[in-house]
C-alpha positions in Angstrom: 122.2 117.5 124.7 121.7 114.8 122.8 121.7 114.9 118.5 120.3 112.7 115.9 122.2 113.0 113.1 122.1 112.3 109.4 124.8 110.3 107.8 123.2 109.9 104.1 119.5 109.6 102.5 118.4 108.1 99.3 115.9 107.3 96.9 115.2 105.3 94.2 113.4 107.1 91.0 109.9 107.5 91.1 108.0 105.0 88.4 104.5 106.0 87.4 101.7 103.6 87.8 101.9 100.8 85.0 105.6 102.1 84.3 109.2 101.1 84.7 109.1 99.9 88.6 105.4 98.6 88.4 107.0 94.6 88.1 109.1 95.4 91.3 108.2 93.6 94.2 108.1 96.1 97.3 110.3 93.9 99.5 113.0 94.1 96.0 112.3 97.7 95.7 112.7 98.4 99.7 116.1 95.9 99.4 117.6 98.2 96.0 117.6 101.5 98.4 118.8 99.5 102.0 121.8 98.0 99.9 122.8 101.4 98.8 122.4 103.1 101.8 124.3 100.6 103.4 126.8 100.7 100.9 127.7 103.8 100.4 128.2 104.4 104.1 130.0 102.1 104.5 128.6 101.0 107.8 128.3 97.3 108.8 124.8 96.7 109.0 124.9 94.2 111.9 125.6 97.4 113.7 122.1 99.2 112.6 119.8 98.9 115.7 116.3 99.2 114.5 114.7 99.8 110.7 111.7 101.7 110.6 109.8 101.6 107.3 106.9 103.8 106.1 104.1 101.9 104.1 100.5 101.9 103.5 98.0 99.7 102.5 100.3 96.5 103.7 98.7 94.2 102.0 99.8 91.1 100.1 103.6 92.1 99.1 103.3 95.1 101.2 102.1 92.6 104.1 103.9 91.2 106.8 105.9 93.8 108.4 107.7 95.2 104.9 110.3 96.9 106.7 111.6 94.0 108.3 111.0 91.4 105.2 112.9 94.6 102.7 116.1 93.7 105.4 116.1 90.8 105.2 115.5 90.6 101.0 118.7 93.4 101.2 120.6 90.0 102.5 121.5 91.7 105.8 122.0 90.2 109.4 119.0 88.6 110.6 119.5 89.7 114.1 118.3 93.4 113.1 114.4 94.1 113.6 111.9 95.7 111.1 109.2 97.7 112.0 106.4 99.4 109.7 104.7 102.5 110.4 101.3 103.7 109.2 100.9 107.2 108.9 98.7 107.5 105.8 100.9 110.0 103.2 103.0 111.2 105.7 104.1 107.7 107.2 107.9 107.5 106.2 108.1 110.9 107.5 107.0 109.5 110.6 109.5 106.6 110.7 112.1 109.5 110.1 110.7 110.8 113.2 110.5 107.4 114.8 114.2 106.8 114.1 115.0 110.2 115.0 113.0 110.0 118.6 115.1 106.1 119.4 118.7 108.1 118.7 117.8 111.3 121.0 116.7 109.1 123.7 119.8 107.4 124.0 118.1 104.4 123.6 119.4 103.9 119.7 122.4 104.6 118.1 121.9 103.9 114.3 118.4 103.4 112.8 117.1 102.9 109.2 114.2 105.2 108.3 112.7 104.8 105.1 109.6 104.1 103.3 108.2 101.8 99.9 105.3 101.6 97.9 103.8 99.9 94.9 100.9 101.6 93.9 100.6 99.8 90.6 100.5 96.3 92.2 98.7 97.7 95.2 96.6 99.8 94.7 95.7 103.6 97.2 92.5 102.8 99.6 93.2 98.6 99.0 93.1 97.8 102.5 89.9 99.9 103.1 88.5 98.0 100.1 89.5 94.7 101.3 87.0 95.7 104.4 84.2 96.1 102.1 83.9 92.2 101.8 83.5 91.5 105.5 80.5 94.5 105.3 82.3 97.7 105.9 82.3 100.2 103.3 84.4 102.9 105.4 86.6 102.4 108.2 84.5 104.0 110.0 81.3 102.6 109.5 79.4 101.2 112.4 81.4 103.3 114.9 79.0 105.1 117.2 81.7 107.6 118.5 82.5 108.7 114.9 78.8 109.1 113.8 77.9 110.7 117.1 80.6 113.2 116.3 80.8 113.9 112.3 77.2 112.2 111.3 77.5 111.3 107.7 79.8 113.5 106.5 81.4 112.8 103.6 85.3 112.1 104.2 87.2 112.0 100.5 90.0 113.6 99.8 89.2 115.0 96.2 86.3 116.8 98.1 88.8 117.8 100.7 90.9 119.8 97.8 88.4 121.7 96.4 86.9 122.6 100.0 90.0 123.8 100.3 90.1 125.7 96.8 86.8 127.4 98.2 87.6 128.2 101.7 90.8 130.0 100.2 89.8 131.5 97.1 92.2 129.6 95.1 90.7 129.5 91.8 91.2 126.8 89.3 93.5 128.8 86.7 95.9 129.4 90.2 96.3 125.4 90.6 96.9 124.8 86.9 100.0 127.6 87.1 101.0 126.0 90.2 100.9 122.3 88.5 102.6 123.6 85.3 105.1 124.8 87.8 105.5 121.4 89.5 106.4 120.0 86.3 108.8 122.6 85.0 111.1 122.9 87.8 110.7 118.9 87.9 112.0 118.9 84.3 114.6 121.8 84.7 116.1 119.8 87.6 116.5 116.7 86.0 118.0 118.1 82.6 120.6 120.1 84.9 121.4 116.8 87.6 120.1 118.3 91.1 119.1 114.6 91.4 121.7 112.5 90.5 123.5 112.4 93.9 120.3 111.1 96.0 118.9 108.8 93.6 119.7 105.2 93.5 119.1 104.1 89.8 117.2 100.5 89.2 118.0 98.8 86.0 117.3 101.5 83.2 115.3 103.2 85.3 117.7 106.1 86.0 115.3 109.4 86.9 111.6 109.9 87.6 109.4 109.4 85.4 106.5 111.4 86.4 107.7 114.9 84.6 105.5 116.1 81.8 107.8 118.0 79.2 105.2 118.6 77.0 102.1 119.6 79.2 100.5 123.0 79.2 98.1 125.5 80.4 96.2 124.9 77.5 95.8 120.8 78.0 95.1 121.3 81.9 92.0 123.6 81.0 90.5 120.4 78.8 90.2 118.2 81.9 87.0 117.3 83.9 87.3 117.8 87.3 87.4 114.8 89.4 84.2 115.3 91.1 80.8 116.4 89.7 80.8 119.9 90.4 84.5 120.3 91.7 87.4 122.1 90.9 90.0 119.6 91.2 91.7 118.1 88.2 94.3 115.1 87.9 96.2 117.9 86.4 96.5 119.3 89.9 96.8 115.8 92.1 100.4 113.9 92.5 100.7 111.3 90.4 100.6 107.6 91.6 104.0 106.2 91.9 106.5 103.3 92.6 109.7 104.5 94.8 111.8 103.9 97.6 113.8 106.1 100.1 115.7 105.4 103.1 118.1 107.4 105.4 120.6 106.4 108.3 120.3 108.6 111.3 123.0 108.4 114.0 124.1 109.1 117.6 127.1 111.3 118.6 128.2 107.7 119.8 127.8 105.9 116.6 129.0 109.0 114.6 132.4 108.8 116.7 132.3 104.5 116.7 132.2 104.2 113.1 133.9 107.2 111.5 130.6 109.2 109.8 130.8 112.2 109.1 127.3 113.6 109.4 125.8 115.8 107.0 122.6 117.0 109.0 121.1 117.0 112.3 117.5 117.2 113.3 116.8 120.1 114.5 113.0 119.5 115.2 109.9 117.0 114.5 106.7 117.0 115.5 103.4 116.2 114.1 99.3 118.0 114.6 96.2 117.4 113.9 93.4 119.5 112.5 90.0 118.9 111.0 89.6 115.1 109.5 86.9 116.4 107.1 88.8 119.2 105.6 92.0 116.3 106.4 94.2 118.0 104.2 94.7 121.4 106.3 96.9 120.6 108.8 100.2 121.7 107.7 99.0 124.6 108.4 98.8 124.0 112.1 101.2 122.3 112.5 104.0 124.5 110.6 102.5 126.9 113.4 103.3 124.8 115.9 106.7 123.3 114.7 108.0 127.0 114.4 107.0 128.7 117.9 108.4 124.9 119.4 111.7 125.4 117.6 111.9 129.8 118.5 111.5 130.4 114.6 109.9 132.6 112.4 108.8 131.1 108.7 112.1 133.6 107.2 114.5 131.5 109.5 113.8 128.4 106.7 116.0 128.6 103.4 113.8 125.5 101.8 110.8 124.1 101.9 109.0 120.5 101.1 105.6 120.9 101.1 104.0 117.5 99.9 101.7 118.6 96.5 98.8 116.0 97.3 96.4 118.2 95.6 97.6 122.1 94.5 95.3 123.7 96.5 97.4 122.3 99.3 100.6 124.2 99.1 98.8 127.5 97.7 96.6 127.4 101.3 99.6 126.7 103.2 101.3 129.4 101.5 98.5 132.3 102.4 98.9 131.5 105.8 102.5 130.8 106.5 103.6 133.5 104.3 106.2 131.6 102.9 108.1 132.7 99.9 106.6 130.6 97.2 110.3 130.8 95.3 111.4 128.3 98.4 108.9 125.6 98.4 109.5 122.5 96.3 112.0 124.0 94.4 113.0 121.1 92.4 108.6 120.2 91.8 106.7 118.5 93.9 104.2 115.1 94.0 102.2 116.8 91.1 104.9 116.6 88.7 107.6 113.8 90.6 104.8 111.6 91.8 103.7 110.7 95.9 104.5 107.2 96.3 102.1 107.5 99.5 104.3 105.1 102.3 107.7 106.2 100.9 106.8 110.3 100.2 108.6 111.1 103.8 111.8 109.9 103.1 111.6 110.6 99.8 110.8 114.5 100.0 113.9 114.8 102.8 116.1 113.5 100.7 115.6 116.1 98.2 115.7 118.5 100.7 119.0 117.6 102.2 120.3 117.7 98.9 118.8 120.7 97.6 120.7 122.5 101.0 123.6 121.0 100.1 123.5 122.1 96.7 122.2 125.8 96.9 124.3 126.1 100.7 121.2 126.7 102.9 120.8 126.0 106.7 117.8 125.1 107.5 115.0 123.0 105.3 111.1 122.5 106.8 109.1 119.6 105.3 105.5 118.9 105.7 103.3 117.0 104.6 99.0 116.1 104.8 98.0 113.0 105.9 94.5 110.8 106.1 92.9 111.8 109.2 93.7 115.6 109.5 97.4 114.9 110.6 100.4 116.2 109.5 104.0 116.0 110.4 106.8 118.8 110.3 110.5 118.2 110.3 113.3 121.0 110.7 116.6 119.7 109.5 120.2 121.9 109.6 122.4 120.8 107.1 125.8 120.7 108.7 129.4 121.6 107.3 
C-alpha cells in the first residue's frame, strides 16, 4: 500500500497585524520558510514535483498564483510548478491534503505543502470587498440558487460563534477561561522552547508574537461583544496574523532515492461539510467521519489541533467528540498564537508533529472550520 510520508514541517513565527512581519511581502515570507525547508532536508529542489500553497484572499502580493511566485522568490529551479489552493481557513490544510493525495497516487513523489498570509497588507474578506465595486456586496448576491435555498440569511461568522455559544450552552465566562487558557499554555510553551525546533526565525522576529502575558479574566469581562447583542468578544477570536508554514511529504520511492528518513506518515485526510449558516460547525461532522473512515475511536488520538477561530468552536467540538480537553491545543491555539487564515493548515501540523515528537505520542488529529460550512481532518502517526 502506498504511504505519504513526512520528511520535515515548518513555520515561521506568527506576527500580529501592524507588527514585526507586517512589511514582509508574502512571496518573501513564503520564500523565508521554502528555503529552510529545503535546506534543512537537504533535498535538491529540482527534485520536488509539485508545490501546493494555501492562501486566501490572493490579491495584489497574494495574487498571481503565490505558491508558484514564493518558489520562484526562494531562488529555486524554474522547472517546478506552483499551485494555490483556496480553502477559506482551512486551505493549507487542504494543500497538505493535496500533496498528500499526488504521493499516494503514485503520481508524485515529493511535494511542497504549505501556506502564507499577510493579513496586515491584505486584509480578511478583501477579495469579497473588491466585489463590492463591480455591484456585489456578498458573493452570493444575485445567485437565484443560493436565495432560493437560504433566502436572506445572514452569513457572518461573528454571528456564527455566538449561534454556536447558544445552541451549546456555552456561556460567555466558559470562552474567557478557555481564551485565558489559549494564551497561558501559548506563553508557558514559549518560555520552556516546545517551539524552537519548527519555527524558522525572520530577522528579530524569533517567536510569536500574539501571546498575552499579562491578560486576564478580569480585562476580558471589560470587552463589548463584537455584535450588538452577542456574546463574542475579540478576547475569544484568533488574532489576525502574518506567518508562513510549509512541509515536504514523500513517497516510499523518494524516501529510499534521496536518503530521508521520515518522521510521520499520513494516516488519514478527508474533509465534510455541514450547515454554511452555522459555517463554523463542521468539525464536528467531520471528526465523525474521519474516525469511523480510519476504524478509530476519539481515545485512539494522543493530540489534538483544533483551529480556535472563535472559543465557542473548540468548547462545541469538545461536548460532542468527547475529547479530553487536556489534549487539544496543548501548546494554545489561534486565540492566543494568531490564524494566519491561508497558512493556519500547515501551520497547526507542524506544531502537532512536534508536540508528538516531543511528548512521544502516536497519533495527532487536526481540524479545522472553514467559510462555507467545510472542514478538513487529518490523522497523522508520528513514526520512530
Amino acid at each position: 500500500m502506498a504511504e505519504a510520508y513526512i520528511v520535515d514541517a515548518l513555520r515561521t513565527p506568527s506576527g500580529r497585524r501592524g507588527g514585526a512581519l507586517s512589511g514582509v511581502h508574502p512571496l518573501d515570507l513564503g520564500a523565508h520558510v521554502l528555503r529552510a525547508l529545503m535546506g534543512r532536508t537537504d533535498v535538491d529542489p529540482a527534485a520536488v514535483d509539485d508545490v501546493v500553497f494555501g492562501c486566501v484572499d490572493t490579491i495584489g502580493p497574494q495574487a498571481g498564483d503565490v505558491a508558484r511566485l514564493s518558489w520562484l522568490a526562494a531562488g529555486f529551479s524554474d522547472e517546478v510548478p506552483g499551485v494555490t489552493v483556496d480553502r477559506q481557513c482551512g486551505s493549507s490544510q487542504q494543500a497538505l491534503h493535496f500533496a498528500a493525495q499526488a504521493v499516494l497516487s503514485g503520481t508524485a513523489d515529493l511535494v511542497v505543502a504549505g501556506g502564507v498570509q499577510s493579513m496586515s497588507q491584505i486584509p480578511i474578506g478583501s477579495a469579497m470587498t473588491v466585489g463590492q465595486q463591480f455591484g456585489f456586496p456578498t458573493p452570493m448576491s444575485g445567485s437565484t440558487g443560493w436565495a432560493a435555498r437560504y433566502g436572506a440569511e445572514e452569513v457572518d461568522q461573528f454571528r456564527s460563534a455566538d449561534m454556536i455559544a447558544e445552541r451549546w450552552g456555552i456561556g460567555r465566562e466558559e470562552m474567557e477561561r478557555f481564551a485565558l487558557s489559549s494564551h497561558q499554555r501559548a506563553v508557558a510553551a514559549i518560555d520552556e522552547g516546545r517551539f524552537d525546533r519548527e519555527l524558522v526565525p525572520i530577522g528579530e522576529t524569533l517567536v510569536d508574537e500574539g501571546p498575552r502575558r499579562d491578560t486576564s479574566l478580569e480585562k476580558m469581562a471589560g470587552l463589548k461583544p463584537l455584535r450588538e447583542g452577542g456574546i463574542s468578544t475579540a478576547a475569544m477570536a484568533s488574532q489576525i496574523s502574518d506567518a508562513a508554514g510549509a512541509v515536504l511529504v514523500a513517497s516510499e520511492r523518494a524516501v529510499k532515492e534521496h536518503g530521508l528518513a521520515p518522521r510521520a506518515r499520513i494516516h488519514h485526510l478527508s474533509a465534510r461539510g455541514d450547515d454554511p449558516v452555522y459555517m463554523l460547525t463542521a468539525p464536528i461532522r467531520a471528526t465523525r467521519f474521519a474516525l469511523d473512515k480510519a476504524g478509530m475511536s476519539i481515545s485512539d488520538i494522543d493530540l489534538f489541533e483544533v483551529n480556535e477561530a472563535f472559543a465557542s468552536v473548540p468548547l462545541a467540538w469538545m461536548r460532542e467528540t468527547g475529547a479530553d480537553p487536556a489534549k487539544v491545543n496543548v501548546n494554545g491555539g489561534g486565540i492566543a498564537l494568531g490564524h494566519p487564515i491561508g497558512a493556519t493548515g500547515t501551520k497547526l501540523f507542524t506544531t502537532l508533529l512536534h508536540e508528538l515528537e516531543r511528548t512521544g505520542g502516536r497519533f495527532g488529529l487536526q481540524t479545522m472550520c472553514e467559510g462555507g460550512g467545510q472542514a478538513n481532518v487529518t490523522i497523522v502517526e508520528r513514526l520512530g
